[in-house]
C-alpha positions as CSV (number, residue, x, y, z in Angstrom):
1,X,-18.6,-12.4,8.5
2,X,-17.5,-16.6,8.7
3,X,-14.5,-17.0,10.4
4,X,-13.2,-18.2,7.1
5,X,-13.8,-15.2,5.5
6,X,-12.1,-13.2,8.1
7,X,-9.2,-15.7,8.0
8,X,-8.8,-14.9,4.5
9,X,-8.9,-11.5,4.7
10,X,-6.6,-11.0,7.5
11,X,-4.1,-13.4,5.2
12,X,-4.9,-11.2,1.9
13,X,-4.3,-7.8,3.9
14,X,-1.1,-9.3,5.3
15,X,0.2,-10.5,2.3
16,X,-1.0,-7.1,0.4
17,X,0.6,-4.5,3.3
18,X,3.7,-6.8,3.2
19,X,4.4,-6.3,-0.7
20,X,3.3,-2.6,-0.6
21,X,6.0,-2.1,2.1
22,X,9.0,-3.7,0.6
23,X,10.0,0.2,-0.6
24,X,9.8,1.5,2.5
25,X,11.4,-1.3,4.2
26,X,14.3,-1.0,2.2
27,X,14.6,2.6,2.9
28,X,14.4,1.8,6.3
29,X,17.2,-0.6,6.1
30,X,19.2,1.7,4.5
31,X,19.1,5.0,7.2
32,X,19.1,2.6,10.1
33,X,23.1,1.5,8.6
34,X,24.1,5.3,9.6
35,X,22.2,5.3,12.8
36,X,23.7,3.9,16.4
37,X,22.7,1.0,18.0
38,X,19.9,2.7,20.5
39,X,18.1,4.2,18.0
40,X,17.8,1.7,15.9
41,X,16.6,-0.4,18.9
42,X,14.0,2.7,19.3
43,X,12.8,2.5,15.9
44,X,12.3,-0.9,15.9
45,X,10.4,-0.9,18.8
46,X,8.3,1.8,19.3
47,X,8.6,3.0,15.7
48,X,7.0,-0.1,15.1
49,X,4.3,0.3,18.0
50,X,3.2,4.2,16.1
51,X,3.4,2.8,12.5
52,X,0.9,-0.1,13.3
53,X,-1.4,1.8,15.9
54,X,-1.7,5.3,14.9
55,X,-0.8,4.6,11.2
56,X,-2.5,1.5,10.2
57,X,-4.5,1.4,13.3
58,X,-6.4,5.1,13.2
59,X,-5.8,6.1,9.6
60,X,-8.8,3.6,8.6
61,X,-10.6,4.6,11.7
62,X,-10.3,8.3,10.6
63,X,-11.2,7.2,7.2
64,X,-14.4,5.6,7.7
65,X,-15.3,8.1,10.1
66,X,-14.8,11.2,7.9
67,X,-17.4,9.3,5.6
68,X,-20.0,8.4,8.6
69,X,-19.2,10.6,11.3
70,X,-22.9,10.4,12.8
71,X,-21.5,6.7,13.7
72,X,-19.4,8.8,16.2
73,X,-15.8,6.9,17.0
74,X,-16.8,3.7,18.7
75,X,-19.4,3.7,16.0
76,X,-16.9,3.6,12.8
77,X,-14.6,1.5,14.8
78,X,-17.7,-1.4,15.1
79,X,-19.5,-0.5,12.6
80,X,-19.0,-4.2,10.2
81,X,-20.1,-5.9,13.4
82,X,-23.4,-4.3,14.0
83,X,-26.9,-5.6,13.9
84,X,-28.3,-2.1,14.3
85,X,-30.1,-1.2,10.6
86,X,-29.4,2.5,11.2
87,X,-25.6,1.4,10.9
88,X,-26.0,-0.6,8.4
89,X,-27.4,1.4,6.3
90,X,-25.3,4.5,7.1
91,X,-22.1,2.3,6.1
92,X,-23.9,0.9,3.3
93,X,-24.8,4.5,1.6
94,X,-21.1,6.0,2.3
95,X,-18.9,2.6,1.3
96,X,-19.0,4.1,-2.5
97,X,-17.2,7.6,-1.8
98,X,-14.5,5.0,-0.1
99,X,-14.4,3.1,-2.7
100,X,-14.0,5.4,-5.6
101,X,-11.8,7.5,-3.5
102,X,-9.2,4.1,-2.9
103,X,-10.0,2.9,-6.2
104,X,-8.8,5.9,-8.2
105,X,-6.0,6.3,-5.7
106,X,-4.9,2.6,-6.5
107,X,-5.3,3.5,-10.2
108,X,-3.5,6.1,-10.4
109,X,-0.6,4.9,-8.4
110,X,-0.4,1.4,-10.7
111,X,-0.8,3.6,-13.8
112,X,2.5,5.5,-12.8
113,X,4.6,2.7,-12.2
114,X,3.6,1.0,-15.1
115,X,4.5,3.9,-17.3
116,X,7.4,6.0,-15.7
117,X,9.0,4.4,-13.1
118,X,12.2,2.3,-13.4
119,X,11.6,-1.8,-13.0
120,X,12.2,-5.0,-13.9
121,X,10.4,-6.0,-16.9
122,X,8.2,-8.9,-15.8
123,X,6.1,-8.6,-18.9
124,X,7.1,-8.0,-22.7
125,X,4.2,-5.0,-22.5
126,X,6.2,-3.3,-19.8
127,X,9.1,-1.9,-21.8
128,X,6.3,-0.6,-24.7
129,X,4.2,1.1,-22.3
130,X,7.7,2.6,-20.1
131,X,8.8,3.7,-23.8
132,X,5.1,5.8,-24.0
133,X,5.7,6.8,-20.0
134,X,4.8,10.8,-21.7
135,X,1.0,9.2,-21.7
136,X,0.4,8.9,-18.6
137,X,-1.1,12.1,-17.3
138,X,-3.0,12.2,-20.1
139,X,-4.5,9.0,-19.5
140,X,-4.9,9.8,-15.4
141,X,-6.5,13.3,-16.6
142,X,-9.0,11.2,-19.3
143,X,-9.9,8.4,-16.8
144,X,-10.9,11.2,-13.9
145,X,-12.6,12.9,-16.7
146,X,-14.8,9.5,-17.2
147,X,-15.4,8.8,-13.8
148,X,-15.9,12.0,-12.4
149,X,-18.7,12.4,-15.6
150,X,-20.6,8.7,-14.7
151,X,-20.3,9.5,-10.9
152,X,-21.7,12.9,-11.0
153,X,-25.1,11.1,-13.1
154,X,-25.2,9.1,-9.5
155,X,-24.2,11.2,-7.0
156,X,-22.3,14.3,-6.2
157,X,-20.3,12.9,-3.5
158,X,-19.6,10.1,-5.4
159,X,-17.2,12.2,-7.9
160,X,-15.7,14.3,-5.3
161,X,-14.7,11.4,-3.6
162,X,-13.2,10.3,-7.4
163,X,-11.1,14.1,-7.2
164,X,-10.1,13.3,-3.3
165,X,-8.0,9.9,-4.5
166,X,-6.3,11.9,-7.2
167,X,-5.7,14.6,-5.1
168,X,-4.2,12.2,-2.4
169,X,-2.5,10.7,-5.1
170,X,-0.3,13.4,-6.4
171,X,0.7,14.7,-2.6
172,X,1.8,11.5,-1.6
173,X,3.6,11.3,-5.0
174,X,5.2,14.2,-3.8
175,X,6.4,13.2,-0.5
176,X,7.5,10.3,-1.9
177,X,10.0,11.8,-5.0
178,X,11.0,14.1,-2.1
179,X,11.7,11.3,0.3
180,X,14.0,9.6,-2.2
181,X,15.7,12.9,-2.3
182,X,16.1,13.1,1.0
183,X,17.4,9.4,1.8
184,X,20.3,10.0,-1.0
185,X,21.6,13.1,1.1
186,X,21.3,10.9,3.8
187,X,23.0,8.5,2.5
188,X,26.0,10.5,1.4
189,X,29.2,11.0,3.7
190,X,28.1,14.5,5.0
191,X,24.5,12.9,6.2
192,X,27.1,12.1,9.2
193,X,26.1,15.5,10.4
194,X,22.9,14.8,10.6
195,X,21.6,13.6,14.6
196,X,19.9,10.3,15.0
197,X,16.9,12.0,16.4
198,X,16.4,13.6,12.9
199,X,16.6,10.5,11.4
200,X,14.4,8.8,13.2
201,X,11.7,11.9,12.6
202,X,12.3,11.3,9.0
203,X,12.0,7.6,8.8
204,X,8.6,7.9,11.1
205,X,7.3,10.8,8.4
206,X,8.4,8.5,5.3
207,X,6.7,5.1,6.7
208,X,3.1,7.5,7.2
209,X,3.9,8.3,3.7
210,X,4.3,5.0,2.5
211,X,1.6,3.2,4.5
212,X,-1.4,5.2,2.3
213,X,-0.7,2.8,0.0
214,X,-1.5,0.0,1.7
215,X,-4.1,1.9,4.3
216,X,-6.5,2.9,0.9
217,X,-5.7,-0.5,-0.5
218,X,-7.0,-2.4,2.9
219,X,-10.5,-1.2,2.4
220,X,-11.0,-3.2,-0.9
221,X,-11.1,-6.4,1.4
222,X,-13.0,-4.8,3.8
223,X,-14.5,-2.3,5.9
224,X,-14.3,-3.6,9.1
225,X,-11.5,-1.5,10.9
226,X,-10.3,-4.1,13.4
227,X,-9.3,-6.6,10.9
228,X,-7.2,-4.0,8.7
229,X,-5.2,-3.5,12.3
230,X,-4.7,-7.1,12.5
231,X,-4.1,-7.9,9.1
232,X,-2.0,-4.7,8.5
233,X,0.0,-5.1,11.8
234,X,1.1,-8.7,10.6
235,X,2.5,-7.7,7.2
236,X,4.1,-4.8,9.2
237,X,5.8,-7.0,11.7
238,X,7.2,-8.9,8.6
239,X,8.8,-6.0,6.9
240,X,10.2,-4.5,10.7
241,X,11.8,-8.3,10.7
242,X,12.6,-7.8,7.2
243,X,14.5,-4.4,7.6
244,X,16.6,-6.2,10.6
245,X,18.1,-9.1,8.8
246,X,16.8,-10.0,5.4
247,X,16.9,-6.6,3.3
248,X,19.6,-7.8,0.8
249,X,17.7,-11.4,0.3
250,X,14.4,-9.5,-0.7
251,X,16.1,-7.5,-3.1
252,X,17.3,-10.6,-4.8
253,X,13.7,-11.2,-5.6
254,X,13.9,-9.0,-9.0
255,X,9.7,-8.7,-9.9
256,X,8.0,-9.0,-6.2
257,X,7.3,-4.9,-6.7
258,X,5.7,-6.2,-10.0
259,X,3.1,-8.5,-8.2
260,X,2.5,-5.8,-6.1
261,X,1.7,-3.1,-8.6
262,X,-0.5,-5.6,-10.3
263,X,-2.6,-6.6,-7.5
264,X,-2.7,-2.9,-6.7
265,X,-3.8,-2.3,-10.2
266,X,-6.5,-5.0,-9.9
267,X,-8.0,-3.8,-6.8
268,X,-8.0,-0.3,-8.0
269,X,-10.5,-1.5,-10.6
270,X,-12.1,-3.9,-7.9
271,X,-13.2,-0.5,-5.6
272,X,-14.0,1.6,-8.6
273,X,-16.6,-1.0,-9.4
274,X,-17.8,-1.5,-5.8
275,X,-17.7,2.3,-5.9
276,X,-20.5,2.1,-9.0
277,X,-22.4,-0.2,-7.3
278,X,-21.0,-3.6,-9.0
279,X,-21.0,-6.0,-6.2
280,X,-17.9,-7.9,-5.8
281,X,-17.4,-11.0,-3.7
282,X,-15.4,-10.5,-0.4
283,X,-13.0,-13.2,-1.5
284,X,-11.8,-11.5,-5.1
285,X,-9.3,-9.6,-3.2
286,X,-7.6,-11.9,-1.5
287,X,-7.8,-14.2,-4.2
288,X,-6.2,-12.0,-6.5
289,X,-3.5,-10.4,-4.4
290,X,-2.1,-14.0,-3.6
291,X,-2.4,-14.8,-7.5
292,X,-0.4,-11.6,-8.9
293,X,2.1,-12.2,-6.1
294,X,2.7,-15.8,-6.8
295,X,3.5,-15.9,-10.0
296,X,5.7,-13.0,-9.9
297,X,7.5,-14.5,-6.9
298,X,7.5,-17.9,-9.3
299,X,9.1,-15.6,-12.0
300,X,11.9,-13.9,-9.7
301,X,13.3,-17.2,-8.2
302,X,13.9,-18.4,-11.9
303,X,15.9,-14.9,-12.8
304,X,19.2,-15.2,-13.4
305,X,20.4,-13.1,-10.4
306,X,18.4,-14.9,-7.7
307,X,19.9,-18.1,-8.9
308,X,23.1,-16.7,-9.0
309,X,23.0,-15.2,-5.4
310,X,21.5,-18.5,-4.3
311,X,24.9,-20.3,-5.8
312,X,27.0,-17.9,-3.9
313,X,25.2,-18.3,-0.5
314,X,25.8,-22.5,-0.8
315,X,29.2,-21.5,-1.5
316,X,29.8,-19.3,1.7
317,X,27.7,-22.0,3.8
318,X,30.9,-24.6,2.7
């Protein structure tokens, strides 16, 4: 790769694992109130040292080596920066079970926000589509139908890896509902009972959960391992920084979760077509993550409430 290819890509994954996070950094936030002052030091520390490492660091490395373990460890873990044809070509014939895996996964996961999960209405079409929400598994069980149908004409590993996104799908759906659950009884005046230590269990179990989004996500920018760590451990330093001081000023931005369905939405459709052989430029994923974001950033600092909490922090600063 150029180094200003990388460059982007580091910037695109940043941006991307930054905006998927903003959920789980608020979560975060949120526990960490009830916590003492050394745990939360511990969390923010070496909670942040397991989430980007382990997490974000050997999720992917897992990932591609499930899908090429003749490549061995240090194999999967170089495997975009080889010269050796044998590697090539062993990354080159397994990248489309990857990519229809993450690209269903992706799908799927844009699909259910659009149509059954509370939001800001960004877009006229949102509040139609939210008033049809009942559609949705229909619509997830028709589109696995399709591709399961077109992938199984090209190869049989191609549509299980179609059936492994929706499977990973609707578990982490799972954990997720259940972590919201969960931080509500947290939340609560009884949750006092409840020791730091299992906090801090929970809040390391709930940001593995969360970070699938952005893990599956990474690999429709790229492959290469090491630059999902680096890219991924950036946007995750800005949401630990974020869930210090800045929680309540993020919150104020009312459609940035809507950029970041949207670009997940897009790159869902970007790895499906990879995944069927439609070759897509390296750049279309930065490109378009920075896009989606952008002008839903542009359209929360002109909503009424951002301006209004702007006018109210000019007032405190006289």
């Amino acid at each position: 790769m150029e180094w200003s290819s990388i460059v982007i890509t580091v910037l695109g994954l940043s941006l991307f694992e930054l905006i998927c996070s903003i959920d789980n950094a608020i979560i975060n936030a949120e526990v960490l109130s009830t916590m003492g002052e050394k745990a939360r030091k511990w969390f923010l520390l070496w909670g942040f040292a397991f989430a980007v490492f382990f997490v974000r660091g050997f999720l992917p490395l897992l990932i591609v080596y499930a899908v090429n373990p003749s490549l061995g460890v240090w194999g999967a873990l170089t495997a975009t920066f080889s010269k050796d044809p044998a590697v090539i070509e062993a990354i080159k014939s397994s990248a489309p079970v990857l990519y229809m895996g993450g690209g269903i996964f992706l799908l799927f996961l844009a699909l259910y926000w659009l149509f059954l999960e509370e939001k800001n209405f960004g877009l006229r079409v949102e509040e139609t589509i939210m008033s049809h929400g009942f559609w949705f598994y229909a619509l997830a069980s028709v589109i696995l139908t399709a591709v399961v149908w077109y992938s199984m004409k090209i190869s049989t590993m191609l549509a299980f890896g179609a059936v492994v996104g929706s499977s990973v799908f609707f578990i982490t759906h799972g954990f997720k509902h259940n972590a919201e659950e969960s931080e509500k009884r947290l939340l609560e005046k009884k949750s006092g009972k409840m020791s730091d230590l299992s906090k801090l269990l929970y809040l390391e179990v709930i940001d593995t959960t969360f970070s699938i989004d952005g893990v599956l996500g990474a690999f429709a920018f790229t492959l290469s391992v090491p630059l999902i760590l680096l890219g991924n451990a950036m946007g995750a330093y800005v949401v630990r920084r974020l869930t210090i001081g800045n929680i309540d000023r993020i919150k104020n931005y009312a459609y940035l979760k809507n950029g970041a369905m949207y670009s997940i939405l897009a790159l869902g459709c970007v790895m499906l077509a990879d995944g069927f052989g439609v070759h897509v430029p390296s750049y279309v994923s930065p490109v378009i993550t920075f896009a989606f974001v952008g002008y839903f950033y542009w359209r929360s600092v002109r909503h009424p409430d951002y301006m209004l909490s702007q006018t109210k922090g000019d007032k405190t600063k006289k």
